[in-house]
N, C-alpha and C positions, 0 to 999 in steps of 0.2 A: 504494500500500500504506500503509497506516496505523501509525504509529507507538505503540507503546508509552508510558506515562507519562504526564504532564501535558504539556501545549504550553510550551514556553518563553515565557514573557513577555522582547517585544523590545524594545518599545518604551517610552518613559518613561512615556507617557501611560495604559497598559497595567497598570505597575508602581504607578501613582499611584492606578488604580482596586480594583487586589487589595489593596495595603494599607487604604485606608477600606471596604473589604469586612472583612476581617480586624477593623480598628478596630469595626464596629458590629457583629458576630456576639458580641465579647466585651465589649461595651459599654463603650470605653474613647475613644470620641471625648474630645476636649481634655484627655485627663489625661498622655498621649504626645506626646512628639515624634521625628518619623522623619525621617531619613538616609540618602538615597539615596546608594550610592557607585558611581558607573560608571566601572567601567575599560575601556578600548578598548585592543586590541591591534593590529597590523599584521600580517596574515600573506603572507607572501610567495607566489603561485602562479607557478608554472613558467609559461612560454609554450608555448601550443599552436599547433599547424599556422596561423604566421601571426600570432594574436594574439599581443601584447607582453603583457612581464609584467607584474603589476597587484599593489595591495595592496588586499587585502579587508579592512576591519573587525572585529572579531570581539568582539560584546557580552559580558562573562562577569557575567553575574546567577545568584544562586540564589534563588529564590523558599521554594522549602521555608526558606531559615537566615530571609529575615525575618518568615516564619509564627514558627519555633519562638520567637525572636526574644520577637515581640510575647506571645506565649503566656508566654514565661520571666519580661517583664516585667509581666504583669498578676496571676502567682503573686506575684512581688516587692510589686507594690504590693497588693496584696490581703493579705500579711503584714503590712503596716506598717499597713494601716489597722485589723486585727486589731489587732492590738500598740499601738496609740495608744486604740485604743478603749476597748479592756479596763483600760489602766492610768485611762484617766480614768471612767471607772464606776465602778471600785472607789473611786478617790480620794474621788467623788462620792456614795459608799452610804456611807464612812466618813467622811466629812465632815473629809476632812483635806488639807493641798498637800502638797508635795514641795520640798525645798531642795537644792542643790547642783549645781541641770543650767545653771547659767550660767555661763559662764566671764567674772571678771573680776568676777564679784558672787554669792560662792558662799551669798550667805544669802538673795538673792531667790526668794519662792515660789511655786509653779504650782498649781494645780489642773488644768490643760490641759498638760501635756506634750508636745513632738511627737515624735513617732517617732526624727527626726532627732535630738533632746535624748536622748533613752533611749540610743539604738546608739552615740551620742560619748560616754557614762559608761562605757562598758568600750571605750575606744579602749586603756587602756594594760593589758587583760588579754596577758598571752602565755602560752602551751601552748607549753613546750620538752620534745624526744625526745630521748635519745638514744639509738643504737642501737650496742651493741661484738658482738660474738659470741658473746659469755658471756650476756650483759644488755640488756634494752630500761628504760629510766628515765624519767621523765614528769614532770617540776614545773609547774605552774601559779600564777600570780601570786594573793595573797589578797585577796576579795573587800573591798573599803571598804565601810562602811557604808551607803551610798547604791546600790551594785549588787546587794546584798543586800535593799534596802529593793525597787529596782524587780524584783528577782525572786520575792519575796513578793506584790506587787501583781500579779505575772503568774501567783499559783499555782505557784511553781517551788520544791521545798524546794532549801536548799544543797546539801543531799547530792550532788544531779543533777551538778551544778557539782564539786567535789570528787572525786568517780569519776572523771574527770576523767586523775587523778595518779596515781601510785604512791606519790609524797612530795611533799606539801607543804609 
């Protein structure tokens, strides 16, 4: 009788092939790297008529988490390369760099930004809630110069940012 679902992938060599399946369908060969983690369990089977008790193996792979996985992480990157691109086009229509995204040399200027330099400039934003019974309350941390400057380059008015709060 035939079972329902997909076949389990048992084997390593199995797992190694649907991942670079997965890899070239979204076209993300060398921008990933993957992590196989195998756990082995021991299960105990009872002894039957004769036969001694034995311990079975038992693979626990999910195949669907490193699909969604890799799917999660090609949205991720495909955001940053949005987001590095667009800041450096606009920079480059307006013929202007950017100062502030080094740490340690905050007057050094870019014309090329990386993704990473952008998303570490609101490393110290915080969104505080509280919640009492009576009141839900909201403060957000006020933009610097510089998070305002790359949210402008991204098309973002402050406003966006500011709704945010109920008081800032």
């Amino acid at each position: 009788m035939k079972k329902q679902g997909k076949p389990r992938v048992t084997k390593r060599i199995e797992v190694d092939e649907a991942i670079q399946k997965v890899l070239e369908k979204f076209h993300v060969e060398g921008l990933l790297l993957n992590f196989v983690h195998e756990e082995t369990r021991e299960k105990h089977i009872r002894a039957y008529k004769g036969h001694p008790l034995s311990l079975t193996p038992m693979y626990v792979q999910r195949d669907d988490h490193r699909v969604d996985l890799v799917r999660l992480l090609t949205i991720a990157l495909r955001v940053l390369t949005l987001l590095e691109g667009v800041i450096r086009k606009v920079l480059k229509e307006q013929k202007k760099e950017i100062t502030g995204l080094y740490a340690g040399n905050p007057k050094r200027r870019t014309h090329q930004p990386t993704a990473e330099q952008v998303l570490k400039a609101f490393d110290e934003v915080t969104l505080t809630i509280v919640h009492t019974s009576e009141f839900v309350q909201r403060h957000i941390t006020q933009l610097s110069s510089l998070q305002q400057q790359i949210l402008s380059l991204l098309g973002f008015m402050p406003a966006i940012y500011v709704q945010l709060a109920d008081d800032s």
